[in-house]
C-alpha positions in Angstrom: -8.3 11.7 -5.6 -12.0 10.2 -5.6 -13.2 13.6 -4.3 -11.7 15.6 -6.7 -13.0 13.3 -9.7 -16.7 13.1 -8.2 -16.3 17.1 -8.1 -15.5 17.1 -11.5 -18.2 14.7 -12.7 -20.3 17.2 -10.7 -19.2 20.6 -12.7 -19.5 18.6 -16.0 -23.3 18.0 -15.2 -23.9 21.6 -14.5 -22.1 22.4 -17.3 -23.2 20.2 -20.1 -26.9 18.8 -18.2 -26.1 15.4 -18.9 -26.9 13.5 -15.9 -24.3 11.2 -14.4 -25.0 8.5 -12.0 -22.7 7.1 -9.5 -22.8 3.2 -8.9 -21.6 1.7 -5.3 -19.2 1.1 -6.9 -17.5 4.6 -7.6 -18.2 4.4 -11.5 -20.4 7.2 -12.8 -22.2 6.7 -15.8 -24.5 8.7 -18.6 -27.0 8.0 -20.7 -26.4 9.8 -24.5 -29.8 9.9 -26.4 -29.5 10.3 -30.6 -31.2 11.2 -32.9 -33.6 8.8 -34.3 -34.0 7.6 -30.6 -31.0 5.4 -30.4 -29.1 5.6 -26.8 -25.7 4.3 -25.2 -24.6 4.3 -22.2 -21.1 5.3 -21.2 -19.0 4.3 -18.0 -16.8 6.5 -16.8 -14.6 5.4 -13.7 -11.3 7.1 -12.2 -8.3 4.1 -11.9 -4.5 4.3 -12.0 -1.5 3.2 -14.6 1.6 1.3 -14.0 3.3 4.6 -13.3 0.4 5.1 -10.5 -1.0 8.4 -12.2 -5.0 8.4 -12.1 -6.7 7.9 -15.0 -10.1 8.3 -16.2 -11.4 5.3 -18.4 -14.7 5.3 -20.4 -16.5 2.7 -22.1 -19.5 1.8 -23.6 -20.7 -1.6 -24.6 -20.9 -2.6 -28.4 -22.8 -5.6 -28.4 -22.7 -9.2 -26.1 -20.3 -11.6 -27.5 -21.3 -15.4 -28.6 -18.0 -17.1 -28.9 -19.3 -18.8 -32.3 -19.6 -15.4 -34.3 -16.1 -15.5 -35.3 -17.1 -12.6 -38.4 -18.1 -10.6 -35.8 -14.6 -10.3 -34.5 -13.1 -10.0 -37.6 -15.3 -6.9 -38.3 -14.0 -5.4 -35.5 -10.7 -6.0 -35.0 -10.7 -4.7 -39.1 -12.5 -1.4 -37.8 -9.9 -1.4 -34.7 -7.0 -0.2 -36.7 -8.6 2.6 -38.0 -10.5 4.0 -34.9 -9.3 7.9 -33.9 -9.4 7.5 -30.6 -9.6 4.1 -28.5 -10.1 0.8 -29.0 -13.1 -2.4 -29.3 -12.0 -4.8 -26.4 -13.7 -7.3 -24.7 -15.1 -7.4 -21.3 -16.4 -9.8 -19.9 -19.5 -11.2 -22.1 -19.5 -8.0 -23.8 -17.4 -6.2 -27.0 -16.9 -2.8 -26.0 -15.2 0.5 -26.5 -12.4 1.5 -24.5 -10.8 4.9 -24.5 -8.6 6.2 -21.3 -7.3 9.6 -20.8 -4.6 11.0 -18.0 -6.3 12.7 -15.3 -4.0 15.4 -15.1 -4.3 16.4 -18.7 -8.4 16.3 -18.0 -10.3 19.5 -19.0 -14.1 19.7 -19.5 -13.8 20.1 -22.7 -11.5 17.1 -23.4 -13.9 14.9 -21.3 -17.3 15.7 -23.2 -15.6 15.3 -26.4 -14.4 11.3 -25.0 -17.6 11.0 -23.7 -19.5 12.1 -26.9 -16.7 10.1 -29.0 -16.6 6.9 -27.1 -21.1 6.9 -27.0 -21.5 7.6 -30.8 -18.7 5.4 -32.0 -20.6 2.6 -30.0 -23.4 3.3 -31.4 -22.1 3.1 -35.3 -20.5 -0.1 -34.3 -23.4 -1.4 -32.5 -25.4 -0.4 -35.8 -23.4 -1.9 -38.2 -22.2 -5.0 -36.4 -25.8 -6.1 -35.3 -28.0 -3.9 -36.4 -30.0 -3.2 -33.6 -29.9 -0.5 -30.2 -28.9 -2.9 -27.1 -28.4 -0.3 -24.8 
């Protein structure tokens, strides 16, 4: 399964010329540029469901959490509800957005526009819940 997603990470980079990179890991990730100069960075790794089914996750990191700025996760669990697609989670020391998609109902054009979606979406949030370009 691994081959087929890193061939797939490789057609969207020919396709689209944004440049993925693939960690030891397995996780690719990209770099989206905006305008004004602001920039986040998405992950993108292939993992599996309950059911076993592969999935492709993306996610892209808001801000690092301080576990006294309890307004800061108020905003965002306000602005959860109302996202389109995915959701703000936490990860580790970081608040993030999630989105995951079935593998199987993957096309190009699906995965550029979760890629695009899940980047600018962290950069509004990033913007309006600190005010500042972290990534």
């Amino acid at each position: 399964m691994l081959e087929i997603f890193d061939g797939f990470i490789a057609a969207i980079t020919t396709e689209t010329k944004i440049p993925f990179i693939k960690e030891e890991d397995g996780k690719y990730y990209a770099n989206i540029e905006f305008e004004g100069g602001r920039k986040q960075r998405v992950l993108v790794s292939l993992g599996k469901d309950d059911a076993n089914d592969p999935l492709v996750h993306y996610y892209s990191v808001i801000c690092k959490i301080k576990e006294d700025d309890l307004s800061l996760y108020k905003d965002a669990l306000k602005i959860n509800v109302n996202l389109d697609y995915g959701a703000i989670a936490l990860l580790d020391d970081s608040m993030v957005i999630h989105q995951t998609m079935f593998l199987e109902d993957m096309d190009p054009k699906r995965f550029i526009k979760s890629l695009l979606y899940v980047a600018a979406k962290a950069d509004e949030l990033e913007e309006a819940l600190i005010q500042v370009d972290e990534s």
